[in-house]
LOKE-76713 format. One line per 2 residues: number of its first residue (from 1); their letters; for each residue x, y, z of N, C-alpha, C. Coordinates in nm, 3 decimals, m for minus. Example, Ala and Ser with C-alpha at 12.3 -4.5 7.8 and 13.67 -1.06 7.14 Angstrom:
residues 2
1 = as = 1.319:m0.569:0.780:1.230:m0.450:0.780:1.320:m0.330:0.780; 1.285:m0.225:0.708:1.367:m0.106:0.714:1.290:0.003:0.787
END
This chain:
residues 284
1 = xx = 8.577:16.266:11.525:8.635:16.286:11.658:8.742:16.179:11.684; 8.822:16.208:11.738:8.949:16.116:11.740:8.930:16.051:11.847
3 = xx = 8.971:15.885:11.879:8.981:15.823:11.965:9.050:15.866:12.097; 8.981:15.814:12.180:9.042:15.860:12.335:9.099:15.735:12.410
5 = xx = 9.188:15.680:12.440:9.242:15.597:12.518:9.184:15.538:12.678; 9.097:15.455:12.689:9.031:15.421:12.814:9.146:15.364:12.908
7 = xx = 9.286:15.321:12.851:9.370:15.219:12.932:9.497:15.266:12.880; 9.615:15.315:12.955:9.740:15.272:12.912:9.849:15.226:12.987
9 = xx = 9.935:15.154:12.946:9.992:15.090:13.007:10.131:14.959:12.952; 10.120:14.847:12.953:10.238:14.747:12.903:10.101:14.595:12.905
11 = xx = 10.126:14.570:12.777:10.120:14.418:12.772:10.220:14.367:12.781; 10.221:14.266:12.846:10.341:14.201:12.935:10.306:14.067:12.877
13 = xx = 10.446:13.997:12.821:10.412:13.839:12.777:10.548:13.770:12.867; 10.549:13.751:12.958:10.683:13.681:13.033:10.740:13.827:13.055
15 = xx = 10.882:13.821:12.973:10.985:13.945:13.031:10.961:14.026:12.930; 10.864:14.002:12.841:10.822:14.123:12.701:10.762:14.209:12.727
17 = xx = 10.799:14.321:12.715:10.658:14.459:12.816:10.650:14.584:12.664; 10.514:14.538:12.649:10.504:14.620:12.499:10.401:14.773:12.561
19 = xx = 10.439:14.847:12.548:10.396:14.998:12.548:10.249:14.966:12.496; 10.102:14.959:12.572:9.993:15.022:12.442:9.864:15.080:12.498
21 = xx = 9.774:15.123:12.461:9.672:15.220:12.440:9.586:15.123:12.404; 9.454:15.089:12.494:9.350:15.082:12.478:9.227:15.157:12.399
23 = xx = 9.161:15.154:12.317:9.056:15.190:12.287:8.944:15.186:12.265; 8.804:15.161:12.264:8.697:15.148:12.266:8.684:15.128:12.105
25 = xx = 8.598:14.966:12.072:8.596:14.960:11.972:8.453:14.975:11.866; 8.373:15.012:11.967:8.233:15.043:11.957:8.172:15.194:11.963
27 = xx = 8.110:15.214:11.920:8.080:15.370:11.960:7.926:15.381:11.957; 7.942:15.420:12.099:7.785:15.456:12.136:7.715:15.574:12.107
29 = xx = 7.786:15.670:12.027:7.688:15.763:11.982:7.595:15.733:11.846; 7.628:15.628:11.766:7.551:15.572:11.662:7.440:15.602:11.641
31 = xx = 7.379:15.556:11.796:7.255:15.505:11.776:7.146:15.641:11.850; 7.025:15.665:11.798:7.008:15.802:11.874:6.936:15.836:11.983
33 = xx = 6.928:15.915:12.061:6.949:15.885:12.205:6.841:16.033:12.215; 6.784:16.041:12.374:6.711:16.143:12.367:6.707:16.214:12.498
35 = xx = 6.699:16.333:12.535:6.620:16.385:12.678:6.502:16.377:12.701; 6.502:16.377:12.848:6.324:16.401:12.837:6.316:16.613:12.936
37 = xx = 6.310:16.657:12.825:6.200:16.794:12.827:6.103:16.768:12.906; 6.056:16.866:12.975:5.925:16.939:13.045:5.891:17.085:12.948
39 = xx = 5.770:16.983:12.878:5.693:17.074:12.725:5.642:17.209:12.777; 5.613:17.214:12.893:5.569:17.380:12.905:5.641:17.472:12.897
41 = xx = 5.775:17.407:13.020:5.862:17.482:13.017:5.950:17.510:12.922; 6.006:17.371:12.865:6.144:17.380:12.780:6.273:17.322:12.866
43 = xx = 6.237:17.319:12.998:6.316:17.256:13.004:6.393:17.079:13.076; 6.515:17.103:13.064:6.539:16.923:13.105:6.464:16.870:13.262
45 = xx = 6.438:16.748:13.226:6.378:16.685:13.328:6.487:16.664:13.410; 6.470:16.696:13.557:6.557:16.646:13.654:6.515:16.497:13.722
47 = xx = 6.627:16.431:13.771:6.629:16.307:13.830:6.652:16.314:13.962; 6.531:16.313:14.057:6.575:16.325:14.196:6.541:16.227:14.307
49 = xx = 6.672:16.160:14.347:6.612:16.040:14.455:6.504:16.051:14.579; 6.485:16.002:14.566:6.329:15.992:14.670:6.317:15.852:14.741
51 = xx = 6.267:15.876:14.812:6.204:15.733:14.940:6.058:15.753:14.957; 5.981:15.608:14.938:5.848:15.670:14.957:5.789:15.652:15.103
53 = xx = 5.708:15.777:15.118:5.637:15.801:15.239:5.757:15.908:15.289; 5.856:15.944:15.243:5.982:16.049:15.286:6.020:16.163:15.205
55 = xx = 6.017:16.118:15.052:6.026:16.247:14.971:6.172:16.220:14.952; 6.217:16.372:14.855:6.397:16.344:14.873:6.451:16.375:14.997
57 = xx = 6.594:16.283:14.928:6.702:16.231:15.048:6.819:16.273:14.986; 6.843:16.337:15.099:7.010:16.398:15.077:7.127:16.274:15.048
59 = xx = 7.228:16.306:14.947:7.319:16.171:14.905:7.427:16.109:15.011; 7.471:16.201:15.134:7.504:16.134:15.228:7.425:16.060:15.319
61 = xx = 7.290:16.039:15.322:7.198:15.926:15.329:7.215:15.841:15.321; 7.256:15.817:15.201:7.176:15.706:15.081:7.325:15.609:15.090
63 = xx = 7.273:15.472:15.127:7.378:15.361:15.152:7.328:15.265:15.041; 7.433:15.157:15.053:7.439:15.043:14.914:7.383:14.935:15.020
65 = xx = 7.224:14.915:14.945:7.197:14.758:15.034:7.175:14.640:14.955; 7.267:14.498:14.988:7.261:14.399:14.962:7.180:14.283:14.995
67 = xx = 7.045:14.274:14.916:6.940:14.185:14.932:6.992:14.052:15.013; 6.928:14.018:15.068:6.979:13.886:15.153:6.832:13.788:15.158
69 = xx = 6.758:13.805:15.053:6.642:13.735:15.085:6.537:13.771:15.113; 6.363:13.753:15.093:6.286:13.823:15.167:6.256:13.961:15.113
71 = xx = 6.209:14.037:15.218:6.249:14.186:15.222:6.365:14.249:15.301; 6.453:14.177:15.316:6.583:14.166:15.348:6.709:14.276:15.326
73 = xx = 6.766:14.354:15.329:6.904:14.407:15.299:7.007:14.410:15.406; 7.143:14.390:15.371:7.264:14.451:15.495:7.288:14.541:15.400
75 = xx = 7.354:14.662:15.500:7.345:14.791:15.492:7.516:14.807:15.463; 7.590:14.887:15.328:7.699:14.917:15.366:7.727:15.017:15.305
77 = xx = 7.797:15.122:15.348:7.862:15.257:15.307:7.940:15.254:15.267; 7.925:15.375:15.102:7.965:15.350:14.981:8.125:15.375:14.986
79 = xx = 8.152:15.486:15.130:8.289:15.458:15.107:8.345:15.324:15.159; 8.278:15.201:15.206:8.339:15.081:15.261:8.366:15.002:15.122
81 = xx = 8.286:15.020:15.033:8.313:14.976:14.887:8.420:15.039:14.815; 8.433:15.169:14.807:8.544:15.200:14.746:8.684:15.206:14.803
83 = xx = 8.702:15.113:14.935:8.830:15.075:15.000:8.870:14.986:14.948; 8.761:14.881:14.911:8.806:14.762:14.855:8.805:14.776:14.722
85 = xx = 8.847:14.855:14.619:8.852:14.936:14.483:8.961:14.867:14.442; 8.983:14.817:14.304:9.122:14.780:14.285:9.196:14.933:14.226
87 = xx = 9.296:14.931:14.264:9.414:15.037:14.200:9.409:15.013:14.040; 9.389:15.130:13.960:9.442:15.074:13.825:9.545:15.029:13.778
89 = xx = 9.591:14.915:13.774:9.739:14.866:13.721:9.795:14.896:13.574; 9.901:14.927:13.549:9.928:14.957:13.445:10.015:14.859:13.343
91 = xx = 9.973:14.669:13.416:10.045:14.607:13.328:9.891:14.481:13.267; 9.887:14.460:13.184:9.827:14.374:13.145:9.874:14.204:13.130
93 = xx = 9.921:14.133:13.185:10.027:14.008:13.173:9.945:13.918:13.104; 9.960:13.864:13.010:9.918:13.702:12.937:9.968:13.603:13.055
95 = xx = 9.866:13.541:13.090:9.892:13.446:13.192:9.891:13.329:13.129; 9.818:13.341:13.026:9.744:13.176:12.977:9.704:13.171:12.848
97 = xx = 9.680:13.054:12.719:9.654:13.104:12.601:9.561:12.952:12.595; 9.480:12.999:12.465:9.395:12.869:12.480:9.363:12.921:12.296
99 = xx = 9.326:12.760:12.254:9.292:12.747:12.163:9.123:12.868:12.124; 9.162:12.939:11.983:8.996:13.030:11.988:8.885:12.967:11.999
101 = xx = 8.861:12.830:11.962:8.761:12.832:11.953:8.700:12.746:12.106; 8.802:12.733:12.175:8.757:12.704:12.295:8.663:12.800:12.383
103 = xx = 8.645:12.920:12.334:8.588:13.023:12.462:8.439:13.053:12.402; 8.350:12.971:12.428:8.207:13.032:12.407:8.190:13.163:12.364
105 = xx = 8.109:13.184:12.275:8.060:13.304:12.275:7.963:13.385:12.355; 7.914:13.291:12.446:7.864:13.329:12.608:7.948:13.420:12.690
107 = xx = 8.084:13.394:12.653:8.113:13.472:12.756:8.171:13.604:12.692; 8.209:13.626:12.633:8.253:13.817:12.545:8.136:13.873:12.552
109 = xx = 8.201:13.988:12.610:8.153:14.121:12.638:8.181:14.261:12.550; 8.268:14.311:12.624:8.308:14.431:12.554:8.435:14.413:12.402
111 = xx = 8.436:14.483:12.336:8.557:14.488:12.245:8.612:14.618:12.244; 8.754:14.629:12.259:8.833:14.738:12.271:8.971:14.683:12.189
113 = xx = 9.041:14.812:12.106:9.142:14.754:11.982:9.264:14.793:12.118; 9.361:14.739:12.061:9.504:14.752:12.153:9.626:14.784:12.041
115 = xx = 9.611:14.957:12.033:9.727:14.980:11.930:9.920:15.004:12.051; 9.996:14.964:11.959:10.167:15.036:12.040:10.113:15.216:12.058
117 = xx = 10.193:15.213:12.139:10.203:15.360:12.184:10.301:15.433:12.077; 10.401:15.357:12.057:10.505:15.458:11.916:10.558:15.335:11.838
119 = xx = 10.684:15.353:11.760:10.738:15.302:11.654:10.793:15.181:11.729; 10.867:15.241:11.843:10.963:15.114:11.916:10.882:15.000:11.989
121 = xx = 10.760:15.055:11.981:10.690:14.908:12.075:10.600:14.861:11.947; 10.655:14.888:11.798:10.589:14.823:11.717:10.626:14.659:11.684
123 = xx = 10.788:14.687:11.717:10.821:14.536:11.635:10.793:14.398:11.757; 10.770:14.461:11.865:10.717:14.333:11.959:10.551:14.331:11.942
125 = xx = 10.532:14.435:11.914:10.380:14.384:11.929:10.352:14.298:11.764; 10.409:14.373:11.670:10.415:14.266:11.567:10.441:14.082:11.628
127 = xx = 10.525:14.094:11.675:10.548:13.975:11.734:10.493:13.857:11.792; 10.378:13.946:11.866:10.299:13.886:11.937:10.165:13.895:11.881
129 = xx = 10.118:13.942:11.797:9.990:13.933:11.707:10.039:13.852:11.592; 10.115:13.811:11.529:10.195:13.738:11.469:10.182:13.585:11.535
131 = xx = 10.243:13.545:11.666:10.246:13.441:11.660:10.108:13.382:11.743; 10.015:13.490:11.761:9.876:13.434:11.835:9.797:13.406:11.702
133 = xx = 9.838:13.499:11.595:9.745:13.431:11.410:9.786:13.319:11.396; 9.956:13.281:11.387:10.006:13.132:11.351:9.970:13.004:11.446
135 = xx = 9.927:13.041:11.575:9.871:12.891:11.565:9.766:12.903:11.647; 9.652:12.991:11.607:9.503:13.083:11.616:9.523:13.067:11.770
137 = xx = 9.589:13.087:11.865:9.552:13.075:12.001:9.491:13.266:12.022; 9.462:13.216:12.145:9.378:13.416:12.217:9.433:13.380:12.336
139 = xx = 9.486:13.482:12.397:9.581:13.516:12.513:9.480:13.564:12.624; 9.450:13.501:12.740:9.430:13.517:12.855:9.471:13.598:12.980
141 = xx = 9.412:13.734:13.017:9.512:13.773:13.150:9.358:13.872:13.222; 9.422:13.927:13.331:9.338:14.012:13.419:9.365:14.170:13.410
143 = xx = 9.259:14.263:13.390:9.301:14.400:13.362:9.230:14.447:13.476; 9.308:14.553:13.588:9.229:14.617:13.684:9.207:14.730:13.622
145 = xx = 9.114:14.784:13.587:9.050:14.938:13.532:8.920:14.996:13.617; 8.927:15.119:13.645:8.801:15.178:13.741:8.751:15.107:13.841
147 = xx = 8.875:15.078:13.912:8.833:14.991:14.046:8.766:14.873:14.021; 8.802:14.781:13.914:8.749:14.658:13.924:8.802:14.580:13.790
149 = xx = 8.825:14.433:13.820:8.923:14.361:13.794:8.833:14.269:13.651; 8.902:14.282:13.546:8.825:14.230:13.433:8.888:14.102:13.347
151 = xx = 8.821:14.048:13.335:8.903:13.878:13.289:8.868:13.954:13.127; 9.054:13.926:13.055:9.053:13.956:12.859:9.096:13.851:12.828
153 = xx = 9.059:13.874:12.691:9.079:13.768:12.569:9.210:13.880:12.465; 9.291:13.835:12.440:9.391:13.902:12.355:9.358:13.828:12.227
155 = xx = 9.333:13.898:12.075:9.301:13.788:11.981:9.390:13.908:11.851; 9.425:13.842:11.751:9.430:13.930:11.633:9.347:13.945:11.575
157 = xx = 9.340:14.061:11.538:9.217:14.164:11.446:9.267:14.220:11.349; 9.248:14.166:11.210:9.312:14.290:11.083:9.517:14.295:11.080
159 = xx = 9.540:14.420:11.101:9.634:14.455:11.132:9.668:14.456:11.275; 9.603:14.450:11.397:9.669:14.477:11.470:9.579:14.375:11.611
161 = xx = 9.538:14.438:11.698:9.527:14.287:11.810:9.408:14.360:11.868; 9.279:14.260:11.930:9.160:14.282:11.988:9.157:14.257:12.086
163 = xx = 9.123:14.335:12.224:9.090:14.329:12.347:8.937:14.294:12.348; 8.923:14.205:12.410:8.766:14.138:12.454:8.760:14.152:12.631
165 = xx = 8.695:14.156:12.666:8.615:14.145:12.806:8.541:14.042:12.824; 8.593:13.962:12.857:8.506:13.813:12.925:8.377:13.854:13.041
167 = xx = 8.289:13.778:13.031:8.232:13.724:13.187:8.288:13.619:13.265; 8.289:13.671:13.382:8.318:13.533:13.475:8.292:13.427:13.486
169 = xx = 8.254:13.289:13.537:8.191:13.193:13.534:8.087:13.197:13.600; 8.098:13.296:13.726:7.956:13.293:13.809:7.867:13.382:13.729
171 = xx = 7.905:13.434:13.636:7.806:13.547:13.545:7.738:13.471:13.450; 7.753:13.371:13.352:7.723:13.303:13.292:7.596:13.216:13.336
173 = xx = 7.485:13.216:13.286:7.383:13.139:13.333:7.354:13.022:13.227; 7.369:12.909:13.288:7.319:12.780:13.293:7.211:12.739:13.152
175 = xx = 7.253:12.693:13.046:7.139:12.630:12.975:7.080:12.522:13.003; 7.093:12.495:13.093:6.988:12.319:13.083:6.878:12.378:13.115
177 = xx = 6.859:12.395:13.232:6.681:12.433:13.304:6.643:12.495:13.157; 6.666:12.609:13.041:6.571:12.646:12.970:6.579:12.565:12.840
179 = xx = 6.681:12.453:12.821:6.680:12.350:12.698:6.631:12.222:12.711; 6.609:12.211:12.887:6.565:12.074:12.869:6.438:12.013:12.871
181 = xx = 6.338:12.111:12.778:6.224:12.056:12.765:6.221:12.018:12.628; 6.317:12.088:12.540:6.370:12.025:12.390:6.414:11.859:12.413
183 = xx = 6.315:11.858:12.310:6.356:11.682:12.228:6.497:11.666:12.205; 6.581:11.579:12.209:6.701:11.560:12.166:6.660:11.478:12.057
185 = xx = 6.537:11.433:11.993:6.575:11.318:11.885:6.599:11.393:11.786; 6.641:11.289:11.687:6.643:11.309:11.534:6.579:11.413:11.477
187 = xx = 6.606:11.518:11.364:6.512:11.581:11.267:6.449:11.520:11.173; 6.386:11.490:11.105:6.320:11.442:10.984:6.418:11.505:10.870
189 = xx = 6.481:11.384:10.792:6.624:11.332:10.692:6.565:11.462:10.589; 6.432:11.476:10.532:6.374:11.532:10.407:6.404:11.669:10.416
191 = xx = 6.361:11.706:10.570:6.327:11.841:10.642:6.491:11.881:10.625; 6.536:11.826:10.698:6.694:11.846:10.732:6.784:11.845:10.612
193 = xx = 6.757:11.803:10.507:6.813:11.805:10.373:6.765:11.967:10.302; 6.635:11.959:10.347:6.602:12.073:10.299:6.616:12.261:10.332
195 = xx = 6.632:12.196:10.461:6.697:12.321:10.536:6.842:12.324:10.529; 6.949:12.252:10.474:7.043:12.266:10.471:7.105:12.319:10.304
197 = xx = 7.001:12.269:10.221:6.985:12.335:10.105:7.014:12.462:10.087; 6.877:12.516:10.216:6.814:12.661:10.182:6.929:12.764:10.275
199 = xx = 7.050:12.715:10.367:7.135:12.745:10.449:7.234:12.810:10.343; 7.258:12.673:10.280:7.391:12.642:10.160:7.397:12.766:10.021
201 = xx = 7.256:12.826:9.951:7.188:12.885:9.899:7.225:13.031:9.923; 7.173:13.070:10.102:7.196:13.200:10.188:7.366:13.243:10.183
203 = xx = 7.474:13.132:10.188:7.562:13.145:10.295:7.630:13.237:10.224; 7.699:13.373:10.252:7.790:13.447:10.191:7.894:13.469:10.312
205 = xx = 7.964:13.601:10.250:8.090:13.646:10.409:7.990:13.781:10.470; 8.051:13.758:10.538:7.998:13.811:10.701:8.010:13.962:10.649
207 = xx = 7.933:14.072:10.600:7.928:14.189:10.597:7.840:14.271:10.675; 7.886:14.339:10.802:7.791:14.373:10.880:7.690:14.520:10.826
209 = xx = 7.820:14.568:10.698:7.725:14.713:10.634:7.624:14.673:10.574; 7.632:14.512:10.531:7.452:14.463:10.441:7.354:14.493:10.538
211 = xx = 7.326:14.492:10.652:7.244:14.494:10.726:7.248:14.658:10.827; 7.105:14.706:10.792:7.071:14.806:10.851:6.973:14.818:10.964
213 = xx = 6.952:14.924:11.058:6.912:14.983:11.175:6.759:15.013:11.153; 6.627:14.957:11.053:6.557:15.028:11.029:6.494:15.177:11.122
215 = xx = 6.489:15.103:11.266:6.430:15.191:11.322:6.498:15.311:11.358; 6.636:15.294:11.404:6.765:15.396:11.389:6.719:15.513:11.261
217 = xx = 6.709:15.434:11.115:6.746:15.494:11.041:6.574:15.599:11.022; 6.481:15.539:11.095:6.352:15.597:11.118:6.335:15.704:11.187
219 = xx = 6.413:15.702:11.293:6.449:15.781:11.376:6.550:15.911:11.348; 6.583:15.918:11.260:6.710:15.984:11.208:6.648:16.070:11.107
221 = xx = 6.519:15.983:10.999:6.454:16.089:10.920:6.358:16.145:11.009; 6.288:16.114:11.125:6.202:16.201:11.179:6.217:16.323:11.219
223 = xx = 6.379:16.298:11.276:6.457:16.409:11.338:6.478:16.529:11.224; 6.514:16.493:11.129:6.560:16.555:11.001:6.440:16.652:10.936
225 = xx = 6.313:16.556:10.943:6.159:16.664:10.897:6.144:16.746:10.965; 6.141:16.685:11.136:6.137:16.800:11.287:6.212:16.905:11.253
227 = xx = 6.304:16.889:11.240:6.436:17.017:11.207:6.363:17.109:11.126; 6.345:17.046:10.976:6.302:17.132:10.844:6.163:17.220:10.910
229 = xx = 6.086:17.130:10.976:5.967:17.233:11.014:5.949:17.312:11.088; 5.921:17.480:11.052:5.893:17.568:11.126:5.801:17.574:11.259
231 = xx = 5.736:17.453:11.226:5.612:17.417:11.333:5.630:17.297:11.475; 5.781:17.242:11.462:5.836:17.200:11.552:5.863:17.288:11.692
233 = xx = 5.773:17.242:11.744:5.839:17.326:11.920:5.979:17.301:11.955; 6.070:17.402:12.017:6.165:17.425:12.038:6.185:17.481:12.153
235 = xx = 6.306:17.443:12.219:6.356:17.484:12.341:6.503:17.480:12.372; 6.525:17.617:12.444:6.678:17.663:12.464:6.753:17.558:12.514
237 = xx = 6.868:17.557:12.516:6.960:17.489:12.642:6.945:17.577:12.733; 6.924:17.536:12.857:7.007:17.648:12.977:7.143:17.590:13.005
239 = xx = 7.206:17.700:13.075:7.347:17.789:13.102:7.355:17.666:13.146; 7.250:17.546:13.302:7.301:17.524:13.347:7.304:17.334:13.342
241 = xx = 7.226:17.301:13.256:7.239:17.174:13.166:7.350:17.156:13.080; 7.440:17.072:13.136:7.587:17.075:13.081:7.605:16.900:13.075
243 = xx = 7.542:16.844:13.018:7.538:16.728:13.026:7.724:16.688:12.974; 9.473:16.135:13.224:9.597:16.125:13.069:9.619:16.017:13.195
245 = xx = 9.606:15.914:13.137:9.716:15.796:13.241:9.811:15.764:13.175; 9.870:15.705:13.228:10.038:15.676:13.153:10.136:15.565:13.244
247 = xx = 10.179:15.493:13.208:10.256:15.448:13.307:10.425:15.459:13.271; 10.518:15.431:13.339:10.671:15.402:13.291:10.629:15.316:13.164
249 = xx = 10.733:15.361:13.036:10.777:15.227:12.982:10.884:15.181:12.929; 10.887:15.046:12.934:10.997:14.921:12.957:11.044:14.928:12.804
251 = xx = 11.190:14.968:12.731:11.241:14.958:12.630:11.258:14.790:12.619; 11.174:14.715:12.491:11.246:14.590:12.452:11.361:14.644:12.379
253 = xx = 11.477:14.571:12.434:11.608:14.634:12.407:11.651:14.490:12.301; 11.632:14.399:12.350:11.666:14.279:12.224:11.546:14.200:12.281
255 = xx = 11.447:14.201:12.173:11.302:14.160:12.196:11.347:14.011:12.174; 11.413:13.887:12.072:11.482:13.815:12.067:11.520:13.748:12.213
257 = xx = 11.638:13.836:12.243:11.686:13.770:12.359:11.578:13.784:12.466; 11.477:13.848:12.503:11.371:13.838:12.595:11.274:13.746:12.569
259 = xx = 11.290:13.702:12.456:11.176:13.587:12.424:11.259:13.445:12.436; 11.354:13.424:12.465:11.465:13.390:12.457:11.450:13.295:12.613
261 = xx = 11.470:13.437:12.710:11.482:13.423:12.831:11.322:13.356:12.887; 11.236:13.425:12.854:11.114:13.418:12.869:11.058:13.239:12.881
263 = xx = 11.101:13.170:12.763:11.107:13.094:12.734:11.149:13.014:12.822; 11.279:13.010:12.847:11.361:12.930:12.909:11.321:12.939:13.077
265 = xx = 11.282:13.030:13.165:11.211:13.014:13.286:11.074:12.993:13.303; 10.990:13.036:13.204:10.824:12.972:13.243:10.821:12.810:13.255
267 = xx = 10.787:12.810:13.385:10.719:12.701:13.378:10.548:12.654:13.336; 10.528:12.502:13.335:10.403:12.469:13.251:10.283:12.534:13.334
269 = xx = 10.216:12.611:13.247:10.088:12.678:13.325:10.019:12.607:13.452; 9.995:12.720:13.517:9.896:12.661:13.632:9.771:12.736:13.611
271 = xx = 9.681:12.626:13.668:9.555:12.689:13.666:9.526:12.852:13.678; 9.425:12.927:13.622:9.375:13.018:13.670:9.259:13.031:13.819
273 = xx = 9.323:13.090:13.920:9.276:13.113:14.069:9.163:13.165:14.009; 9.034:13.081:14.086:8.889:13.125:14.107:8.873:13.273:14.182
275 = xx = 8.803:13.341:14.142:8.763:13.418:14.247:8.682:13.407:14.310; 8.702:13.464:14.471:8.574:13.368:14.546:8.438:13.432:14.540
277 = xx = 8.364:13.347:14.548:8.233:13.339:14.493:8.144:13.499:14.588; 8.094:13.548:14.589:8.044:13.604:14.689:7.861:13.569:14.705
279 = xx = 7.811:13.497:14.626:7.705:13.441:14.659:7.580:13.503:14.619; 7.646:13.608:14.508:7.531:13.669:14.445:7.537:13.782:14.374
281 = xx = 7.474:13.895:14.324:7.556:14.021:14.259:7.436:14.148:14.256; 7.299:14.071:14.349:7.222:14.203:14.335:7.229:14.302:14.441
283 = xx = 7.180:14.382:14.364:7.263:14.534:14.484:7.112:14.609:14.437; 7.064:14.687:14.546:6.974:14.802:14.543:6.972:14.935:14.561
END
């Protein structure tokens, strides 16, 4: 099945606006996934909201409440949330670049590849995956997608450049409280010689096909016998179980002279603006 584009739009580096297509670099059908059936009938289980001591509730009801403590909620309606929705923007800007190995691995999230849209937005994006390999920096900026605003990592990948999804800082939880009942002293010299042995011994390159899914792949022959046997219960689908963005783009007309220009008006970075805190993130 051919890739589908979650984002399109311009990476923007100063006055450089490169044409590209987001894609999802993971794929969640891999792994295998299931319904839940009602065995008498055959058919799919429905999911229906309920309140207890009330039964179901119709969905213009049903409001977003924000715990405040206690048994606590304030009450707000879902269209008051989707006012404050960000617009999807269709530019991605490098605001900021930082050395790779500065960014924890605490904070990456998602991975999505970032190919050019055609031939002509190839030789800038060469450009710019090019000079983020030569002196290993990863490019920093903000992507608004599906109404909400996502801190990326721009990095080179292979041939061509990796979109990452950061967490925020308020998302990130704290190691001390669960490290600081660990000893900080010394290991034992013998021990520590010896485990570095048995490290040195292990160490090869990083091949993620050496390593398999047992239970995946358990799951996959069960399915496969189920199939073969005539004695597997079976059930229909019903009829009624049914489980292009684009923006303008900017010709680099002399990619040169825009890097050129680019150059010559940025001034020295300023911080990246906090976002303000809102004091918590559980929702019911």
């Amino acid at each position: 099945m051919a890739s589908r584009a979650v984002w399109k739009g311009q990476l923007r580096l100063s006055l450089v606006a490169i044409p590209v297509e987001i894609h999802p670099a993971t794929k969640s059908g891999a792994r295998v996934s299931f319904r839940q059936i009602h065995g008498p009938s055959g058919k799919p289980v429905q999911y229906e909201k309920t309140v207890a001591g009330i039964g179901p509730v119709k969905p213009e009801e049903i409001m977003k409440g924000y715990e405040i403590g206690g048994d606590g909620y304030i009450l707000i309606e879902p269209a008051e949330i989707d006012e404050i929705k960000l617009e999807t923007k269709k530019t991605l800007e490098l605001v900021q670049f930082v050395d790779a190995s500065e960014i924890s691995p605490l904070y990456y999230d998602k991975p999505y590849y970032v190919v050019p849209t055609d031939d002509l937005a190839g030789d800038a994006y060469r450009v710019v995956r090019d000079a983020l390999r030569a002196d290993n920096k990863v490019g920093l900026g903000q992507l608004a997608m599906r109404g909400k605003e996502y801190l990326c990592a721009i990095r080179p990948c292979g041939d061509g450049l990796l979109l990452e999804t950061l967490h925020y800082a308020d998302e990130v939880r704290e190691a001390d409280p669960l490290f600081s009942q660990i000893e900080d002293g010394k290991a034992d010299k013998e021990l520590l010689a010896v485990a570095r042995d048995l490290i040195k011994r292990k160490t090869a390159p990083f091949n993620a096909a050496a390593f398999e899914d047992h239970y995946n792949t358990a799951l996959r022959e069960l399915i496969e016998r189920k199939m073969r046997s005539r004695k597997t219960p079976r059930a229909r689908k019903a009829d009624t179980d049914t489980g292009k963005g684009g923006g303008e783009r900017e010709n680099v007309i002399d990619l040169m002279d825009a890097l050129r220009k680019s150059l010559s008006s940025e001034e020295a970075p300023k911080p990246t603006p906090k976002r303000p805190r809102s004091g918590g993130r559980k929702q019911a």
